[in-house]
ZAPABA-391627 format. One record per residue: x, y, z of N, C-alpha, C, O in turn. Coordinates in steps of 0.001 Angstrom, whole numbers, plus 500000, padded with zeros to 6 digits. Example, Ala and Ser with C-alpha at 12.3 -4.5 7.8 and 13.67 -1.06 7.14 Angstrom:
% residues 2
513190494310507800512300495500507800513200496700507800514236496681508465
512850497750507080513670498940507140512900500030507870513409501138508039
//
This chain:
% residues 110
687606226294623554688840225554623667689797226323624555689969227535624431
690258225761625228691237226294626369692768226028626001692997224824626114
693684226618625673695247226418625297696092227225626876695867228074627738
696942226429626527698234226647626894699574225739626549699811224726625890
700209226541627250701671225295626834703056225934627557703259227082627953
703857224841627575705102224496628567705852224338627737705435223809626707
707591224815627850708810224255627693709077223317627665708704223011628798
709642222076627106710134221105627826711757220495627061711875219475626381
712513221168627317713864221202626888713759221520625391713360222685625388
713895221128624131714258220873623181712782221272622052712815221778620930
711537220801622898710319221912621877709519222019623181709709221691624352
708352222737622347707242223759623256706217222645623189706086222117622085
705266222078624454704307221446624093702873222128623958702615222209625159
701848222634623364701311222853623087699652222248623715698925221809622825
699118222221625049697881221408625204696583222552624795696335223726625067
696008221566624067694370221941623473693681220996624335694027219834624549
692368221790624951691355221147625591690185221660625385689843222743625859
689105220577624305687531220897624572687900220139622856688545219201622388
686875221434622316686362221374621178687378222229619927687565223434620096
687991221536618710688747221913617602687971221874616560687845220939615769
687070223617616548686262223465615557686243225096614607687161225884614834
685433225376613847685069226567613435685570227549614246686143228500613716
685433227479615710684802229120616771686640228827617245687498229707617174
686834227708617607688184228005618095689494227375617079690589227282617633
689418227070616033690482227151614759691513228323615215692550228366615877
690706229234614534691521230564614377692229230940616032693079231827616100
691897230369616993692279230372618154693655230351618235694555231189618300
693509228534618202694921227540617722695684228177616952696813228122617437
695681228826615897696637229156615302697338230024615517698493229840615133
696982231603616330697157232502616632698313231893617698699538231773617695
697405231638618442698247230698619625699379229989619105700310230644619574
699746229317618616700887228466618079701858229512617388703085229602617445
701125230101616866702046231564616038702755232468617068703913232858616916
701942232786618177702605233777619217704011232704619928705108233189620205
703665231211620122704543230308620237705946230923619925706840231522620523
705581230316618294706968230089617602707557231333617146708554231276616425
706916232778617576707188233825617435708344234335618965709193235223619037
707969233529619781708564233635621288709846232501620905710502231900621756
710015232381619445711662231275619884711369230081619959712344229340620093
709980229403619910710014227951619846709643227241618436708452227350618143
710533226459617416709803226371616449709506225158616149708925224850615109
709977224128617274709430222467617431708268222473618875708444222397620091
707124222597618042705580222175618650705192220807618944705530219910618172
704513220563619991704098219275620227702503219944620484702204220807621310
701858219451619785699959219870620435699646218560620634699446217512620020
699672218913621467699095217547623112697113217814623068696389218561623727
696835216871622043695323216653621408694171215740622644692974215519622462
695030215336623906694692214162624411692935214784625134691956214050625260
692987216336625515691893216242625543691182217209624897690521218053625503
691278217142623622690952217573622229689333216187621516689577215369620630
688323216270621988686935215613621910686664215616620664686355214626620000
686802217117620151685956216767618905687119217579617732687933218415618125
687037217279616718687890218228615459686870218350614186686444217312613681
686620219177613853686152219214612296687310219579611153688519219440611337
686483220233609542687660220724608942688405221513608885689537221563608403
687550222468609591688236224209610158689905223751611357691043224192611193
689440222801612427690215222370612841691448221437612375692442221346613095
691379220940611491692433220639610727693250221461609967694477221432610059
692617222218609195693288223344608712694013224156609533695075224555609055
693735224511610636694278225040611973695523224490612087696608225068612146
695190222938612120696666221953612454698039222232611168699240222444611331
697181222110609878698172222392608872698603223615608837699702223874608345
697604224784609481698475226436608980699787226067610229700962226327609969
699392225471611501700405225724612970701662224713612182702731225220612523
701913223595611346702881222809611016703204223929610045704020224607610670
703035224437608988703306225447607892703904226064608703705121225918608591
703487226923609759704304228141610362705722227773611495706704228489611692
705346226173612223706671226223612295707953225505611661709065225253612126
707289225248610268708649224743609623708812226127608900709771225959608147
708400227276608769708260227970607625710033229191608775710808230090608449
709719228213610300710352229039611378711632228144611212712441228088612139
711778227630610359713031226100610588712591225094611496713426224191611444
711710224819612279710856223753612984710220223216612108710424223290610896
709031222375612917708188221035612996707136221228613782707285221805614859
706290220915613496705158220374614486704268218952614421703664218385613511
704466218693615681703847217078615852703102217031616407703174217900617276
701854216177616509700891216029617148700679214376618364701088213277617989
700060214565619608700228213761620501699242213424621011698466214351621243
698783212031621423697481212016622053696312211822621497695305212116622141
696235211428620532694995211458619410694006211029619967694163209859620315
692618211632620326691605210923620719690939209980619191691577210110618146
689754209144619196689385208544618331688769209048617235688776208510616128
688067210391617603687256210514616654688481211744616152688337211794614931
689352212517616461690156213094615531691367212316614892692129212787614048
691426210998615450692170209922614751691283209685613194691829209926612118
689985209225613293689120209096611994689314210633611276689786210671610140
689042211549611778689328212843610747690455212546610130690452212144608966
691420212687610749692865212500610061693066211318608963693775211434607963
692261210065609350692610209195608384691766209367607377692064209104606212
690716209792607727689735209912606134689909211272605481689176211592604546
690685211938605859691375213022604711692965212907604601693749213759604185
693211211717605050694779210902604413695457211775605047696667211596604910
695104212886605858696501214038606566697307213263607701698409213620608117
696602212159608137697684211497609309699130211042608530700263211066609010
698842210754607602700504211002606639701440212375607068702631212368607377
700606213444606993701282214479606930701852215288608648702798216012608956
700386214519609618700523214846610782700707213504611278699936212570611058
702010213443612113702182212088612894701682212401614247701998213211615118
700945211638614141701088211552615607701515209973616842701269208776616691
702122210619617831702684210078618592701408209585620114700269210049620174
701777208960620775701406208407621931701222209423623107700210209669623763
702510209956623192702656211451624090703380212370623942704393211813623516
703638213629624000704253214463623536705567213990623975706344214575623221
706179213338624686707725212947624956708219212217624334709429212006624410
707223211448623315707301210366622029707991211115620605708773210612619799
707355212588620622707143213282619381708550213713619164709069213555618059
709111214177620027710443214760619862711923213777620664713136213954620551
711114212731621465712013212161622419713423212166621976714314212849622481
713562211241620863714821210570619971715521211728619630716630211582619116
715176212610619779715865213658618558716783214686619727717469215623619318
//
């Protein structure tokens, strides 16, 4: 999985690309942590070319939302491909993780 991420006024967007699994979980999180450790604590992870997710990868998603509200932030998720749309709904977490259309969706209004 390949990360990076950009500024974009008001939160940090966060892009994941490949595979959200076992080998790169612990990746994501580290990553999102060094984030919101640098001053950003509203995340957008831009999932759009995010292929595959298992459960390791979800958990990933819930420790990176834990750590930046735990910072006084949020984290939202953007871009949902299909098959991490079905993860999310068949362990009911898309309740907990919204996700938006595009990361300019996630925070736009606010």
């Amino acid at each position: 999985m390949e990360l990076s991420h950009k500024a974009n006024g008001s939160y940090t967007e966060v892009l994941a690309s490949g595979r959200l699994n076992m080998v790169s979980a612990p990746n994501l999180r580290s990553y999102v942590g060094e984030v919101v450790a640098s001053g950003s604590n509203r995340i957008v992870v831009n999932l759009a070319q995010t292929t595959f997710m298992d459960s390791s990868g979800l958990g990933a998603l819930i420790g990176c939302l834990k750590t930046a509200r735990q910072a006084g932030g949020d984290l939202r998720i953007a871009a949902v491909q299909p098959q991490v749309q079905m993860v999310l709904e068949l362990t009911s977490m898309d309740r907990v993780l919204t996700s938006y259309a595009s990361a300019e969706e996630a925070f736009g209004n606010e």
